[in-house]
N, C-alpha and C positions, 0 to 999 in steps of 0.2 A: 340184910342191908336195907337202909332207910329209904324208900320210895318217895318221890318229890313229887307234889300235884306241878301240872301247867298252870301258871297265874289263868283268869278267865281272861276272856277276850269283854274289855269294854264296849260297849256301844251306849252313843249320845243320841235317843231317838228325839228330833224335833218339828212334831206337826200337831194335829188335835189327836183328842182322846179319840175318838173311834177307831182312827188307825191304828193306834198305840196298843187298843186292847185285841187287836188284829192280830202285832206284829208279837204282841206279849204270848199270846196263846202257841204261836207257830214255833218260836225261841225259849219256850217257858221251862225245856226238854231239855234243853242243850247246854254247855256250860259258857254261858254269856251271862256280864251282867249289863243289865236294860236301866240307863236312866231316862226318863221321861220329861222334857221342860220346854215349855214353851215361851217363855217369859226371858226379853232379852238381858237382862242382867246375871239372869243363872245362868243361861244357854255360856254369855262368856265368862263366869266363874270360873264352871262345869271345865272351860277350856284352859284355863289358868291354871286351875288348882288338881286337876285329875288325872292320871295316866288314861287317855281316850284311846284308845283301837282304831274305831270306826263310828265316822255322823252319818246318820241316816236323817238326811234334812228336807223338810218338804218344800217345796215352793212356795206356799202359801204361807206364811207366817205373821206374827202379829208385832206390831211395832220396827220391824227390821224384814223385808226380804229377803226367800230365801237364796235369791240368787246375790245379794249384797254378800250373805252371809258365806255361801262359798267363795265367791272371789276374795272376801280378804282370809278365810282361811289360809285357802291354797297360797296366796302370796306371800303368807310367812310358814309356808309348808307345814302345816301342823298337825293335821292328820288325812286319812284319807275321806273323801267325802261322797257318799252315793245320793242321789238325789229321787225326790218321791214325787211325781207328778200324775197327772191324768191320765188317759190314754187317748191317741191318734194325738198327741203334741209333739208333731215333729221337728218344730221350728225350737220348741224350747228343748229337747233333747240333744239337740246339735250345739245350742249355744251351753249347754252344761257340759258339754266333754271338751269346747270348745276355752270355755274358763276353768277345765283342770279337773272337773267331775272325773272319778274313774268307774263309773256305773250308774244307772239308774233304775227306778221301781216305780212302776205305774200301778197307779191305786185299784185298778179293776182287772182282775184276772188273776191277784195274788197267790200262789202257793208255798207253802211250809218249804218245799224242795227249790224251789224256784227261789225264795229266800235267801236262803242257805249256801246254794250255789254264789248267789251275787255277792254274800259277805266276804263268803272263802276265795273267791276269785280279787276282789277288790281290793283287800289285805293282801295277798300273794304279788298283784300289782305294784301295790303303792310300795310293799318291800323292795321288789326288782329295781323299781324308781330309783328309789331310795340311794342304793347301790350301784346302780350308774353313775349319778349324783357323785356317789363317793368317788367314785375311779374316777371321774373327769377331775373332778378336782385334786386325785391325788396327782393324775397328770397333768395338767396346769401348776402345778406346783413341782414338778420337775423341768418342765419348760422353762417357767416363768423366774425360778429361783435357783440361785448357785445352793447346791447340797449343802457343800461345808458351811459357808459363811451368812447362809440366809436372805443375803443383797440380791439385786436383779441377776438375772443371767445374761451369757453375751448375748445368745437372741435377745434375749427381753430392753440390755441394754441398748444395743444398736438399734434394735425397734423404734424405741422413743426417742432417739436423736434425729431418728431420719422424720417422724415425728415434728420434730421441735428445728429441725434445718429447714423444713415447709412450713414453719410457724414465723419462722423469725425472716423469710425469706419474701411471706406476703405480707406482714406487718411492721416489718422493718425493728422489728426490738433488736433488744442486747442479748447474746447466748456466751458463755463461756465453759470451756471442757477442761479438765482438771485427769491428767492421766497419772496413775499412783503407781511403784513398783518398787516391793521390798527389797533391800539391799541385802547382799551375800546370804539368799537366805539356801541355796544349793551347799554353802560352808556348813552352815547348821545342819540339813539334813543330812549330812557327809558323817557330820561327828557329835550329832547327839539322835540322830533321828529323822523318820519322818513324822510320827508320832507327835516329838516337838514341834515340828517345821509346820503341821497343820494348826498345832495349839498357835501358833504363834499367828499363823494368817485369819483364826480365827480373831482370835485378840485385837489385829490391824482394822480389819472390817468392824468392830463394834466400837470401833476409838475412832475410825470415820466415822459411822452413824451420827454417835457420839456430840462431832465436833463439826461436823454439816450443816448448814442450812432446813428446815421444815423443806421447803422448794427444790430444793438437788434432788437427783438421782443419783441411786448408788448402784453401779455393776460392779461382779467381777469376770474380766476377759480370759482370766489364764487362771494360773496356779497363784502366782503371786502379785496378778498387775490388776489395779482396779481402775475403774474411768466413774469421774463423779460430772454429770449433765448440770449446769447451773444455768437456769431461764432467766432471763432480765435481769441480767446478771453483766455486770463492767469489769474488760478482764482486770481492771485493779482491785474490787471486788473480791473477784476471786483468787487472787495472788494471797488478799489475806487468810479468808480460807484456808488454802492450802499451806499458809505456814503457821496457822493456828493447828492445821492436822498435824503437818512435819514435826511441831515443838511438844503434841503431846506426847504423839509417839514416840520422839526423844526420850523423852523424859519417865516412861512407863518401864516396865519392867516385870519380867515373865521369869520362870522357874524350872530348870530341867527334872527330869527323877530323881536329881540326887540335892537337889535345892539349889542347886548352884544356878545364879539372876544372868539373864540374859539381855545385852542390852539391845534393842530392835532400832534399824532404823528405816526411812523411806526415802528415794531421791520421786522428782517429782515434774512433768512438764505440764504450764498451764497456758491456752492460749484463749483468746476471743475470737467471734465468730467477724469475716470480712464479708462485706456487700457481694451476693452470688456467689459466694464459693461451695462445691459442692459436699457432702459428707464425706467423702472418701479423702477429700483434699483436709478439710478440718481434722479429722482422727490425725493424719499423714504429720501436718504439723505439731500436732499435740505430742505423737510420737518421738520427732525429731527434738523437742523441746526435753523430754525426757531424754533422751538419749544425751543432749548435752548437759544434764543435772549428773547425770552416771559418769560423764569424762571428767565431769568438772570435781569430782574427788565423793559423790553420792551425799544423802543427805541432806538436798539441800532443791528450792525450788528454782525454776529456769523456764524464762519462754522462750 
């Protein structure tokens, strides 16, 4: 069987030569590769153009600082960065871990072991980061987004009305709420699916994107019902909107397993925001507004 090396672990060493032939001799054993540059247009090539591991960056640098140079590292997270200063500088070790350093190397009292240790430690760190990083944002991304459809979620939607009801509330602007819900779409998944009936709600939410405003917000509240937020926004405004959404939807056309077109459609209540009213009261009519597009034979908008 074919054995596979480990790629080496890069390292970016950036301060004078004496250190470097320092850090070279203690590393020279091990499987890293050592690039040495002190010159600020290579150092951010180096960063550009290389798969980097770990900077080992001194503080003192020529042309660029080296505490410039980690702060805008760390700010577009690019690798990990240990930092090489003096010793008994306590004031600048605090503000290095402080702007995101995950270690640091005092120039006097260096050891091969003590090296080595702070590489493998710092890498191990900057991985774990890394990885938090991901889970929060995988979670945030279930919060913040409806799974199927990609749009806001109802946290996330109600969040920003409550938002924008305290915005239009001291500033006296225009708000108007646009509430969307597919018609018979329990018919469809009765007798072709759910499979369809999701194809289908996705389809609805990218043909509002689609036909919304930059400015709106898009939730979706349920299975089938979306609510679109429109900021400075005149409910005639948004009447049109929403019959610019209704006619495309109209008008599109979706496909079961067996080809057979399916035609979609959306009934729809839209209303504008009144002097002091509160969110619950605004949803509440938006609701009601819908509800009479639904009696009124569906497909069709109503405030």
């Amino acid at each position: 069987m074919r054995e596979f090396k480990k790629s080496p672990i890069k390292i970016l060493l950036c301060n004078n030569l004496e250190n470097y032939k320092l850090i070279e001799t203690y590393l020279q054993e091990e499987e890293f590769v050592l690039l040495q540059i002190d010159e600020k247009e290579k150092i951010q090539e180096a960063l550009d153009g290389k798969s980097i591991n770990l900077i080992l960056m001194d503080i003192l640098m020529p042309e660029k600082l080296g505490m410039e140079w980690l702060r805008e590292i760390i700010k577009k997270k690019m690798v990990p960065v240990v930092m090489i200063t003096e010793s008994n500088n306590e004031e600048a070790v605090v503000q290095f871990l402080k702007d995101g350093a995950v270690d640091y190397i005092s120039r006097d009292g260096l050891t091969k072991e003590g090296l080595l240790e702070i590489i493998r430690k710092a890498i191990e760190e900057w991985k774990e980061l890394q990885q938090r990083e991901a889970n929060l944002e995988e979670l945030e991304q279930l919060v913040y987004f409806d799974p199927l459809t990609g749009v806001k979620s109802k946290y996330a939607i109600f969040q920003k009305l409550e938002e924008e009801v305290r915005r239009v509330k001291r500033y006296k602007r225009e708000l108007a709420l646009i509430m969307l819900n597919l018609d018979h779409l329990k018919k469809i998944n009765d007798e072709h699916g759910y499979l369809i009936g999701d194809k289908i709600i996705r389809k609805v939410a990218t043909l509002i994107r689609d036909n919304a405003r930059e400015v709106d917000f898009i939730g979706c509240i349920g299975g089938e019902e979306f609510i679109i937020i429109s900021p400075d926004t005149t409910l005639s405004s948004a009447l049109k909107v929403a019959e610019r959404i209704r006619k495309c939807i109209e008008e599109s056309e979706i496909k079961d397993s067996k080809g057979n077109i399916l035609k979609i459609t959306v009934s729809q209540g839209v209303v504008g925001y009144e002097p002091d009213e509160d969110q619950q009261s605004f949803i509440s009519r938006a609701d009601k507004a819908l509800h009479k597009a639904k009696e009124e034979g569906r497909n069709r908008v109503e405030t």
